[in-house]
C-alpha positions as CSV (number, residue, x, y, z in Angstrom):
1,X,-27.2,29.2,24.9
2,X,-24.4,31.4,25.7
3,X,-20.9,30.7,25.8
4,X,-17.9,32.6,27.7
5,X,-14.9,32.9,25.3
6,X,-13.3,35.5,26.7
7,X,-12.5,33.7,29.9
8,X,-10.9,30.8,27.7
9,X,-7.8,33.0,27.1
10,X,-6.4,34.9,23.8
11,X,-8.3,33.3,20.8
12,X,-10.7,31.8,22.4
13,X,-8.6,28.7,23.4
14,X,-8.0,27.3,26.6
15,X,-5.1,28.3,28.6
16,X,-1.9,25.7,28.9
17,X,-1.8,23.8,31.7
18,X,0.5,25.1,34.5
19,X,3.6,23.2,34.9
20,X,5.5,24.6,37.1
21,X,5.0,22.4,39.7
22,X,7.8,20.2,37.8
23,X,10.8,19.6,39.9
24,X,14.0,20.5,38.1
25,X,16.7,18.2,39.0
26,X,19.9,19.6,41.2
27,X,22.3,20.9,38.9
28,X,25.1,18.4,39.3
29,X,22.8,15.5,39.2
30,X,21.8,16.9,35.4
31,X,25.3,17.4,35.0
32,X,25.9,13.3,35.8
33,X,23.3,12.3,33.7
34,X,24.6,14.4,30.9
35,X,27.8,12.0,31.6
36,X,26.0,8.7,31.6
37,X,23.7,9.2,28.7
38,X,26.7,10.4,26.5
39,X,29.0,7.9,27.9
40,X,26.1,5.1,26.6
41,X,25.6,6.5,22.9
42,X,29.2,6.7,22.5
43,X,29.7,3.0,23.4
44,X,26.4,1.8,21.2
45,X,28.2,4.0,18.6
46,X,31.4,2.2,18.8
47,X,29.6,-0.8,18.8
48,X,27.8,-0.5,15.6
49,X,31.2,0.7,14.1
50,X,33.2,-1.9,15.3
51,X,31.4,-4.9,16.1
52,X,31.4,-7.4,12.8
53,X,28.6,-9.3,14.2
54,X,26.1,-6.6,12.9
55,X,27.1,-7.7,9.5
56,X,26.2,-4.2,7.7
57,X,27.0,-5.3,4.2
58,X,24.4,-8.2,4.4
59,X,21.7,-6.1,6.1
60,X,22.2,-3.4,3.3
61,X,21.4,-6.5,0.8
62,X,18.4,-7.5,2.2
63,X,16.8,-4.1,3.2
64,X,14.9,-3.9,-0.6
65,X,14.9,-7.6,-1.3
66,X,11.6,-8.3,-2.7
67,X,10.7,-10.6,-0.4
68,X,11.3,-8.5,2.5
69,X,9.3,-5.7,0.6
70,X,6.1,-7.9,0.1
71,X,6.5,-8.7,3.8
72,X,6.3,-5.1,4.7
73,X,3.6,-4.6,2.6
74,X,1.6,-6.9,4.4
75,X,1.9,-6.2,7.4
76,X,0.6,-2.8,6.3
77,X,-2.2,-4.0,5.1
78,X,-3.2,-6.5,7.8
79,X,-2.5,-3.5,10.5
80,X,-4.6,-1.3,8.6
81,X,-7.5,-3.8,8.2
82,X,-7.2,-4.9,12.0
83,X,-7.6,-1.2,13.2
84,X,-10.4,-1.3,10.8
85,X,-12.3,-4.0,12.6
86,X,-11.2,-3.1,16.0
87,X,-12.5,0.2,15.6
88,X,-16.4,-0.5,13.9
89,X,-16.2,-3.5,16.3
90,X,-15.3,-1.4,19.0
91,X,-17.6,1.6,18.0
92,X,-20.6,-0.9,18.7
93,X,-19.1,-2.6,22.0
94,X,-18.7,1.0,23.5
95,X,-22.6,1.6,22.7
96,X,-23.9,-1.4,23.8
97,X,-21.6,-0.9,27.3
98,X,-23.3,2.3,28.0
99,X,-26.8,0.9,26.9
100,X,-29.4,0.4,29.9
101,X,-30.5,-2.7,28.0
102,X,-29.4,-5.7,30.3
103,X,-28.8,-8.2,27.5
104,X,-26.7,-6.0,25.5
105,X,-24.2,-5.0,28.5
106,X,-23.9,-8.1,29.5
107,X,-23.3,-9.2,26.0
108,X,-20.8,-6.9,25.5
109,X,-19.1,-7.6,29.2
110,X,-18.7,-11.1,28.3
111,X,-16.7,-9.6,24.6
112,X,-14.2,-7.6,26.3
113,X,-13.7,-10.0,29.0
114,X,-12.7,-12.7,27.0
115,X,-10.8,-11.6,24.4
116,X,-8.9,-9.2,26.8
117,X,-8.3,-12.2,28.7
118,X,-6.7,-14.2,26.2
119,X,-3.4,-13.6,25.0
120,X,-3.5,-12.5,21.2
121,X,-1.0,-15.1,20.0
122,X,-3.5,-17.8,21.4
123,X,-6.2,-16.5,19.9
124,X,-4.1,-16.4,16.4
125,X,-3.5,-20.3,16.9
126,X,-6.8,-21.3,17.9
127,X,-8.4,-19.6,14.4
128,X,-6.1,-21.2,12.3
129,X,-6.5,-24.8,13.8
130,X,-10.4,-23.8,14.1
131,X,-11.0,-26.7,11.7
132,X,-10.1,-29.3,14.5
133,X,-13.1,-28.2,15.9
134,X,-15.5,-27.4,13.1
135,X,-14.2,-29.4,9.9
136,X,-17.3,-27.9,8.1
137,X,-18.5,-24.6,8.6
138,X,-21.7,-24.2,7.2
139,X,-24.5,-21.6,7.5
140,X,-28.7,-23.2,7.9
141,X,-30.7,-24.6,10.5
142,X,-29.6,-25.2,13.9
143,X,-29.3,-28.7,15.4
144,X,-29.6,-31.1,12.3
145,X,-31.8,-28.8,10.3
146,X,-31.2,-28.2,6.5
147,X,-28.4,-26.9,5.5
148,X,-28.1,-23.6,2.9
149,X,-24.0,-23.1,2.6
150,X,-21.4,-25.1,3.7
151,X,-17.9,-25.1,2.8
152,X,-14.4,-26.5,4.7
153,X,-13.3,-24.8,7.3
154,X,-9.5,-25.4,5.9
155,X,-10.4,-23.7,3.0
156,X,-12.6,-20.9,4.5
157,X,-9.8,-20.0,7.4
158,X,-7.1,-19.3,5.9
159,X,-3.6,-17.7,7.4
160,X,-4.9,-13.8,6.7
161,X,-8.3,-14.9,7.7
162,X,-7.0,-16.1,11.1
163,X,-4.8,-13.2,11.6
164,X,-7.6,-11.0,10.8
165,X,-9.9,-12.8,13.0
166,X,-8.0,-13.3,15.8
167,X,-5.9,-9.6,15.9
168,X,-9.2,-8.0,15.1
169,X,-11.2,-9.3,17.5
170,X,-8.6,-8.2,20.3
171,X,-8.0,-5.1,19.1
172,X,-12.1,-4.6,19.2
173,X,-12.3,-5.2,23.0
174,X,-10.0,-2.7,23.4
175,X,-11.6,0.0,21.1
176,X,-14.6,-0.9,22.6
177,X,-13.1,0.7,25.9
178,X,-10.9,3.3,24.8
179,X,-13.9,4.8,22.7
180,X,-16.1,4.0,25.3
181,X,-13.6,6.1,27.9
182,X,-14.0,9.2,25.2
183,X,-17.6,9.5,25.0
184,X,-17.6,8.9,29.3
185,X,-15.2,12.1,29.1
186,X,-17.9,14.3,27.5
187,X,-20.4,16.3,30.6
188,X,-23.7,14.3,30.3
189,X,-25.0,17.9,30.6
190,X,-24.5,18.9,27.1
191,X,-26.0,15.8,26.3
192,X,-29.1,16.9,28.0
193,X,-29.4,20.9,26.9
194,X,-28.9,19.5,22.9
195,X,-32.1,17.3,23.5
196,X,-33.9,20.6,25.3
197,X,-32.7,22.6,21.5
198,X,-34.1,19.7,19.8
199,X,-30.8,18.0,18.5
200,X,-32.2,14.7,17.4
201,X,-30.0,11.4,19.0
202,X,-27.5,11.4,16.3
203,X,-27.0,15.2,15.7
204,X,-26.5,15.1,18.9
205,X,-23.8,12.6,18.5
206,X,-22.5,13.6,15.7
207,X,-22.0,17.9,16.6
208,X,-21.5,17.8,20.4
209,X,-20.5,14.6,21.5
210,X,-18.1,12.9,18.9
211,X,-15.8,16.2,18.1
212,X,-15.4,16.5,21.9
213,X,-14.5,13.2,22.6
214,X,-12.2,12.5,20.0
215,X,-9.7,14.2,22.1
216,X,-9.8,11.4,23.9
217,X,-10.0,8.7,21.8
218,X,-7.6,9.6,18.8
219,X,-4.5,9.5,21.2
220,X,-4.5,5.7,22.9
221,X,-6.2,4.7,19.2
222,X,-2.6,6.4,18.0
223,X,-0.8,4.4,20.2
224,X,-3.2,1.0,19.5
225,X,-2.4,1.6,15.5
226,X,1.4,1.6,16.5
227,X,0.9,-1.5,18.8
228,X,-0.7,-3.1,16.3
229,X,1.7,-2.7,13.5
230,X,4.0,-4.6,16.1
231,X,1.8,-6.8,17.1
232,X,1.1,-8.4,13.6
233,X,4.5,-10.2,14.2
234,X,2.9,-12.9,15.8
235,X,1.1,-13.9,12.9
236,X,4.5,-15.2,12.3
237,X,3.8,-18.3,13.9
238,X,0.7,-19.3,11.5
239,X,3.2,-18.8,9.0
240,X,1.4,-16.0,7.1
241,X,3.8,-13.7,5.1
242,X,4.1,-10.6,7.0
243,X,7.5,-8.6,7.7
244,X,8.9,-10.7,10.5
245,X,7.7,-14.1,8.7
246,X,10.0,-13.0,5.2
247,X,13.2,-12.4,7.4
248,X,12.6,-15.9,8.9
249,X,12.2,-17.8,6.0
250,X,15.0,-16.0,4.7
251,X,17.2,-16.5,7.5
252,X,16.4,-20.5,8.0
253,X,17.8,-20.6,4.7
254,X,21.0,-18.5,4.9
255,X,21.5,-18.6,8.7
256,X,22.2,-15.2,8.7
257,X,19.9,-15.0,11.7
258,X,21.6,-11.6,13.3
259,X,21.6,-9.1,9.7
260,X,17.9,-10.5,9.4
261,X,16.4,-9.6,12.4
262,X,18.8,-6.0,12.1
263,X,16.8,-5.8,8.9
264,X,13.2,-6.1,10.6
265,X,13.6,-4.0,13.2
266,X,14.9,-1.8,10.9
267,X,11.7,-1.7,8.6
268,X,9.6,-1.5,12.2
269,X,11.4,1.1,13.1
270,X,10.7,3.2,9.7
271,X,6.9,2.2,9.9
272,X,6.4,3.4,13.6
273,X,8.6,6.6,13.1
274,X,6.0,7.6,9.8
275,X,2.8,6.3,12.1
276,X,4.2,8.5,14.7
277,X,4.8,11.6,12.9
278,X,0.9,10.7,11.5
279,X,-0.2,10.5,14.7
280,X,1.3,13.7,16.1
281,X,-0.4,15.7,13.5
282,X,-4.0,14.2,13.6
283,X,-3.3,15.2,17.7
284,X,-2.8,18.6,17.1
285,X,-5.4,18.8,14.7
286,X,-8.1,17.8,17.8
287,X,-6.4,19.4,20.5
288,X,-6.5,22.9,19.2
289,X,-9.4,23.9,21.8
290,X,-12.6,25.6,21.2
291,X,-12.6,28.8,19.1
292,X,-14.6,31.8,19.0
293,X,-15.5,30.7,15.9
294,X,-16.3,26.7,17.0
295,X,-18.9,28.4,19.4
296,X,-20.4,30.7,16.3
297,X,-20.6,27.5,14.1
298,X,-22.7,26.0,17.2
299,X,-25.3,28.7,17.7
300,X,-26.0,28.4,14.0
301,X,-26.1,24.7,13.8
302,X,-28.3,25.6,16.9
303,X,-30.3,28.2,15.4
304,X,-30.9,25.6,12.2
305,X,-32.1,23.1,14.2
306,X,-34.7,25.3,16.1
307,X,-36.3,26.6,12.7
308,X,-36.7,23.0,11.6
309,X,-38.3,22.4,14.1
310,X,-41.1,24.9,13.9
311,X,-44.0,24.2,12.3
């Protein structure tokens, strides 16, 4: 196998794409905007300044209260865990979409077609009442048979269970099709001439395909992670207590409803900026292009293959 680096540009890498079919505006339109855009910061400036409604004093206050802080931390940790099931969950939903096997596509059809349909904040509600349906959830023989574990569903289902439930199952349907988009990105041909080297399925996978198509999954998985962190708000409402749940409880007791919310869109605000900057990097990192060196690393992997294969 032979690959032309020289035609990639200096380095080996790809050249940048040509923008210069990008309309610059007329110079005295820029000019007007200029205007308007200054003319709106300086009157959301004065505003913060002036406006005593903000209450800055009582939003400093609260911005490190403990309870606050242990709100923050959890929706960290639910966000993080979500992604974490949306992604293995979605991992396996992208497979069995692209598997010939009947069953399984359909299977998988019927996943991403309902719990895209369904809005998340539903879904959160209908897990944490699930023991109006199913006061005992118990795990045995179907249809009256015996029974080997069985415990309430109250106890079993509880407020981080049902956010976890219902946020990670959403979030897997649309893994499932963002990673399923990446691996549709990659040429089915180099599928095909790893197979005729001898690449077993998961080398395969694991050399060609994945670092390929991880340019197309990492950035809409960034942008789910950030959506997510957002999204774990609505767990508000089955009163576990995440970041937006602690300024409400705080807030119903003080009825310093305006500093409160300042105070959580605040700490949003500082959580998205970090996830952003996170994200940016871990972009760069897998849009750097194919190397001279990536191609070298190939033909050996290549080569290595080949000689285990020989008898």
């Amino acid at each position: 196998m032979e690959f032309d680096v020289t035609a990639q540009g200096q380095k080996g890498r790809l050249p940048e794409p040509d923008t210069q079919w990008i309309t610059e505006p007329p110079h005295i339109a820029r000019w007007l905007g200029v205007v308007l855009v200054g003319t709106g910061l300086i009157w959301i400036g004065y505003q913060l300044a002036t406006n005593h409604g903000f209450q800055w004093d009582i939003v400093g206050r609260y911005m490190l209260e403990p309870t606050v802080l242990r709100g923050v931390a959890m929706t960290l940790r639910l966000t993080i865990l979500v992604m974490a099931i949306g992604v293995v969950i979605g991992v396996f939903i992208a497979l069995m979409r692209m598997s010939r096997d009947p069953v399984m596509n359909f299977c998988a059809h019927g996943f991403v077609w309902f719990f895209r349909g369904t809005p998340v904040l539903v879904q959160l509600v209908f897990w944490y009442n699930l023991a109006v349906l199913f006061p005992m959830l118990s795990l045995g023989i179907p249809f009256g048979g015996m029974k080997f574990f069985e415990i309430s569903a109250n106890t079993a289902i509880s407020s981080f269970t049902a956010a976890l439930l219902g946020l990670g199952l959403n979030e897997g349907a649309y893994m499932g099709e963002i990673i399923r988009a990446g691996l549709l990105s990659i040429d089915p041909g180099q599928t095909e001439a790893s197979k005729a080297l001898g690449y077993r399925p998961w080398q395969t996978f694991r050399v060609i395909v994945l670092p390929q198509a991880m340019k197309a999954i990492v950035p809409p998985t960034g942008n789910q992670f950030i959506g997510m962190l957002k999204y774990t708000s609505f767990a508000s409402v089955i009163a576990l207590p995440e970041l937006m749940n602690s300024v409400e409880v705080i807030y119903s007791r003080t009825y310093e409803t305006m500093p409160l919310l300042i105070v959580a869109a605040l700490w949003y605000l500082i959580l998205v900026s970090v996830l952003s900057v996170i994200q940016v990097f871990i972009e760069r990192h897998y849009s750097k292009g194919w190397t001279a060196e990536d191609f070298t690393q190939i033909k050996e992997q290549i080569a290595t293959v080949k000689e285990s294969a020989l008898p």
